[in-house]
C-alpha positions as CSV (number, residue, x, y, z in Angstrom):
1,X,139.7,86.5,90.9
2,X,138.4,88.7,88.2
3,X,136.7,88.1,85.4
4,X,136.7,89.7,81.5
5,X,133.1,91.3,82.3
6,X,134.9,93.1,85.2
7,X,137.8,93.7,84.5
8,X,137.5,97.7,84.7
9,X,135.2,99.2,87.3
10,X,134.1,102.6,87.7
11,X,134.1,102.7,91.9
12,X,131.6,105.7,92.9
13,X,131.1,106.7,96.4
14,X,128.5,108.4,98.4
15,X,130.3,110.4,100.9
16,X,127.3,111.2,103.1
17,X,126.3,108.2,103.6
18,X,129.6,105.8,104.1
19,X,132.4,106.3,106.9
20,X,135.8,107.0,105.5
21,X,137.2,104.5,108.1
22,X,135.9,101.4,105.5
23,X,137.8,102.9,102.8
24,X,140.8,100.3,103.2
25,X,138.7,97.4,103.4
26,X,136.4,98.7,100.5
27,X,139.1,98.3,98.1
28,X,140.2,95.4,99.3
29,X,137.2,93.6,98.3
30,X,136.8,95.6,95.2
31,X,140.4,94.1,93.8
32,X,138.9,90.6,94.1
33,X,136.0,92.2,92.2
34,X,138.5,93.9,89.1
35,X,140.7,96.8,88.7
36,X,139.2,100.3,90.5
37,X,140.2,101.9,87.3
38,X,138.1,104.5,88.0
39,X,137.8,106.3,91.6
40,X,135.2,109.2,92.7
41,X,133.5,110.7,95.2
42,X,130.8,112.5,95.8
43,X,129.2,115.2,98.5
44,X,129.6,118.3,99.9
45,X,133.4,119.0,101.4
46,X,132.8,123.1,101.6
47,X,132.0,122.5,105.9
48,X,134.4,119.9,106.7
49,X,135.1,116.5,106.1
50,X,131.6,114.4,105.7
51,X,132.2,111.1,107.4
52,X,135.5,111.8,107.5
53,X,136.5,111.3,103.9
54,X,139.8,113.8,104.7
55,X,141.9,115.1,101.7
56,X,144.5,112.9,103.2
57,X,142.2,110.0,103.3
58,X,141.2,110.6,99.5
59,X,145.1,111.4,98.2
60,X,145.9,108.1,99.7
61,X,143.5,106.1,97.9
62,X,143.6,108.1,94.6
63,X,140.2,108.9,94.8
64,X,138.4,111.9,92.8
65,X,136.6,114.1,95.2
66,X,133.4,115.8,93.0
67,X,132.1,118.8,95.3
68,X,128.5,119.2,95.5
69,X,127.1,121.9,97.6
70,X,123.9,121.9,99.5
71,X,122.2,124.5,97.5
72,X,118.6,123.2,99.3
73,X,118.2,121.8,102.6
74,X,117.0,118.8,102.1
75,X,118.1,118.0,98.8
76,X,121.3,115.9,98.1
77,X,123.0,117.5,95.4
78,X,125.5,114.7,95.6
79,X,123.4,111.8,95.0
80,X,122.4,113.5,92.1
81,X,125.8,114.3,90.4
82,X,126.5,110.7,91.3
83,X,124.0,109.3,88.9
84,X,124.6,111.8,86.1
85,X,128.2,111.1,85.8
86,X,127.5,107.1,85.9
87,X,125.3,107.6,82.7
88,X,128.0,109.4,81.3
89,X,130.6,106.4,82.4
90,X,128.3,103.6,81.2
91,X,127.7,105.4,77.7
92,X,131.6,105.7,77.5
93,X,132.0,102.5,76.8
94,X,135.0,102.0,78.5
95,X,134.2,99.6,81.9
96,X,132.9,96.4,82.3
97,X,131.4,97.4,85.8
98,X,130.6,99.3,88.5
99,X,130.8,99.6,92.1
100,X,127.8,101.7,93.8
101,X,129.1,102.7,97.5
102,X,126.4,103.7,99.4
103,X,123.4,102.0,101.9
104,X,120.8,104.5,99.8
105,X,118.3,103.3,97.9
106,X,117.9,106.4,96.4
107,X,120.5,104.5,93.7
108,X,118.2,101.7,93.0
109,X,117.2,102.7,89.8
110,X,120.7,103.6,89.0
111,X,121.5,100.0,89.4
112,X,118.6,98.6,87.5
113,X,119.6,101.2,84.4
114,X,123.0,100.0,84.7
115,X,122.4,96.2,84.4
116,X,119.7,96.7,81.5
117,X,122.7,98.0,79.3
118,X,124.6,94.8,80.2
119,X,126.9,95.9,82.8
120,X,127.9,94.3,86.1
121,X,126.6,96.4,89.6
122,X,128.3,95.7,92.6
123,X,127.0,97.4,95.9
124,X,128.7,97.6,98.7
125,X,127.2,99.3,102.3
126,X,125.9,98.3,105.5
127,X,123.1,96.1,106.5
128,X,120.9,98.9,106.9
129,X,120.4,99.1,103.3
130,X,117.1,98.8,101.6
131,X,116.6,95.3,99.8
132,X,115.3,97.2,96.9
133,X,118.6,98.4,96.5
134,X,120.6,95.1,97.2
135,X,118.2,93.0,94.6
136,X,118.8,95.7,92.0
137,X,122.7,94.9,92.2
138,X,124.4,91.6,90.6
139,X,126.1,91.4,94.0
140,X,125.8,93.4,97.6
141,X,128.3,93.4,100.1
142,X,127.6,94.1,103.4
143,X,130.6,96.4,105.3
144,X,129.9,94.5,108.2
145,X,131.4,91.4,106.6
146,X,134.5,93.0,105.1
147,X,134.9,95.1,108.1
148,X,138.2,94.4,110.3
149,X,137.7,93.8,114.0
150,X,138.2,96.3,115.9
151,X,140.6,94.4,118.8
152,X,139.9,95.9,122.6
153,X,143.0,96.0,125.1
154,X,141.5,92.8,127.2
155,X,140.7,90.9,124.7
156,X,142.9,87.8,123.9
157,X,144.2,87.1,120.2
158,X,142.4,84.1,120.0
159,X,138.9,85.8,121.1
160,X,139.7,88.5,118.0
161,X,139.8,86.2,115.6
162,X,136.6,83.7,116.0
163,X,133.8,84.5,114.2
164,X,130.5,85.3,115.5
165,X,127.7,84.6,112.9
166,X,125.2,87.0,112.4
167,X,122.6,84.8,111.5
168,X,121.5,81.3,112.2
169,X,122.8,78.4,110.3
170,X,119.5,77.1,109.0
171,X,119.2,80.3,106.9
172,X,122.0,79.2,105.4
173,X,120.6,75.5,104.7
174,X,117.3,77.3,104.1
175,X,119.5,78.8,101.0
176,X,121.6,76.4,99.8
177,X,118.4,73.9,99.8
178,X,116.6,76.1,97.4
179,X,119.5,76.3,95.3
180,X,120.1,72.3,95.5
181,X,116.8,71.2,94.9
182,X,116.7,73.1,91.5
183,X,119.8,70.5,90.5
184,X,119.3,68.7,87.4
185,X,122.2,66.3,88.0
186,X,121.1,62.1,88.6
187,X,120.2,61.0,92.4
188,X,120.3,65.0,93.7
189,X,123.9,66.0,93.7
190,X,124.9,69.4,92.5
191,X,128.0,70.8,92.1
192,X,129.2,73.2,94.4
193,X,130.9,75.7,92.1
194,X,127.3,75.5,90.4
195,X,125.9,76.0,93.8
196,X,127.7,79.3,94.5
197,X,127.1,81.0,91.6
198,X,123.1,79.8,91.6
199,X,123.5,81.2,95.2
200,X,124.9,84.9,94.1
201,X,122.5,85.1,91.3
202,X,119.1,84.5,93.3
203,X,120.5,86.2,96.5
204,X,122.3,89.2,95.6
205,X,123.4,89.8,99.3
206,X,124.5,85.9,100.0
207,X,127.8,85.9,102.0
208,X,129.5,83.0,103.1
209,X,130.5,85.5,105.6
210,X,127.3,86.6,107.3
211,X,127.0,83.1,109.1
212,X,131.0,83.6,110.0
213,X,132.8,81.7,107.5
214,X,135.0,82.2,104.9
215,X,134.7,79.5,102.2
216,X,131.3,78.0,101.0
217,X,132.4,74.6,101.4
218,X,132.8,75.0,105.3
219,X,129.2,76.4,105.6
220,X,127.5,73.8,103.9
221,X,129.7,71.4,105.8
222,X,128.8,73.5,109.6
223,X,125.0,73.1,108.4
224,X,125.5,69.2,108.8
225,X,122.3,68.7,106.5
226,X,124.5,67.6,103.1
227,X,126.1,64.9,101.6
228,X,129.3,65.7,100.0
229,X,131.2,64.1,97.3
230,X,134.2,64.5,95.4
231,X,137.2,66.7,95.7
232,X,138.3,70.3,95.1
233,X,137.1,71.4,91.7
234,X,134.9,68.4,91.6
235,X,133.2,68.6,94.5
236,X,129.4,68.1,94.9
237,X,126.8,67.8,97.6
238,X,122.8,66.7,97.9
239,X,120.3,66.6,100.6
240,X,121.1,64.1,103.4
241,X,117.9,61.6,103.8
242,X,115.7,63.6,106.4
């Protein structure tokens, strides 16, 4: 669902640094960000195609290649030409956000820069990226959670499609807790719409996701260490007595 703030997005992509095979699933979660009004890329396409962001691959996803060449070894010109253009974008006035590709923190400052003027940053790379990096965006996706399994010959349909959480449940609790506890609502409930967003804003990188489910709801309820009250949009939960 998309919100006023973010309505338009300027989507930039570091095309050293991200595999072209993503690309499908990238702007998949970037629709239920906004509208990718805005599409570019950025690196050096004079020896080939870097991480296989092909003209074919670009065309399909109307996405505006920007060639940088390696003038210095060492240097990425790219990363470079990436941030200049996003101050141009963001003193344009014409986007309510943008959408930093890439698992470098070389675009931290970017980020910070970008929020100071009021504007929403969403990052999206792998789980490889710096935290500097992921705390300096509003929200950070993790590929690896948006990522389509990759289904081998042997494997049965039903094996495909269960989830295998990358990380223990009582992170999760450890999370939510923190978030619950801050609750100013009477005998400890909070609601969970309240919960989410509290969640999202202290943990840039928190994904219902990681721990291998979709909906926020269904984690809390896997962690079997709430309370819950209430239905749908009403729906609140507290601390079980320990």
């Amino acid at each position: 669902m998309t919100t006023e703030a973010t309505e338009r997005l300027a989507v930039l992509i570091d095309a050293e640094n991200v595999p072209a095979k993503h690309v499908a699933e990238i702007f998949e979660e970037v629709a239920t960000l906004g509208e990718a009004s805005l599409r570019r890329i950025y690196g050096d396409f004079s020896g080939g195609t870097p991480q296989g962001w092909s003209a074919e691959k670009l065309a399909e996803y109307a996405i505006v290649p920007h060639q940088q060449f390696a003038n210095t070894t060492g240097k990425n010109a790219g990363d470079i030409a990436l941030v200049i253009d996003a101050m141009d974008i963001l003193h344009s006035g014409r986007f309510g956000g943008f959408v930093l590709v890439s698992s470098d923190s070389d675009f931290t400052r970017l980020a910070s820069r970008i929020r100071e003027q009021g504007l929403s940053v969403f990052g999206i790379g792998e789980e490889k990226t710096p935290k500097a990096f992921v705390a300096a965006c509003n929200r950070f996706i993790y590929i690896e959670n948006i990522k389509k399994e990759e289904v081998q010959v042997n494997d049965s349909p039903e094996k495909a499609k269960k989830p295998s959480p990358k990380q223990e449940l009582n992170h999760a609790y450890q999370l939510i807790r923190n978030v619950v506890l801050k609750s100013e609502e009477p005998d400890g409930w909070a609601g969970l719409g309240w919960v989410g967003s509290q969640l999202s804003m202290n943990y840039p990188d928190f994904d219902t996701r990681t721990y291998g489910f979709k909906r926020l709801s269904d984690l809390v309820r896997a962690t079997g260490k709430f309370e819950e009250t209430g239905e749908n949009g009403g729906r609140k939960i507290r601390l079980k007595d320990q």
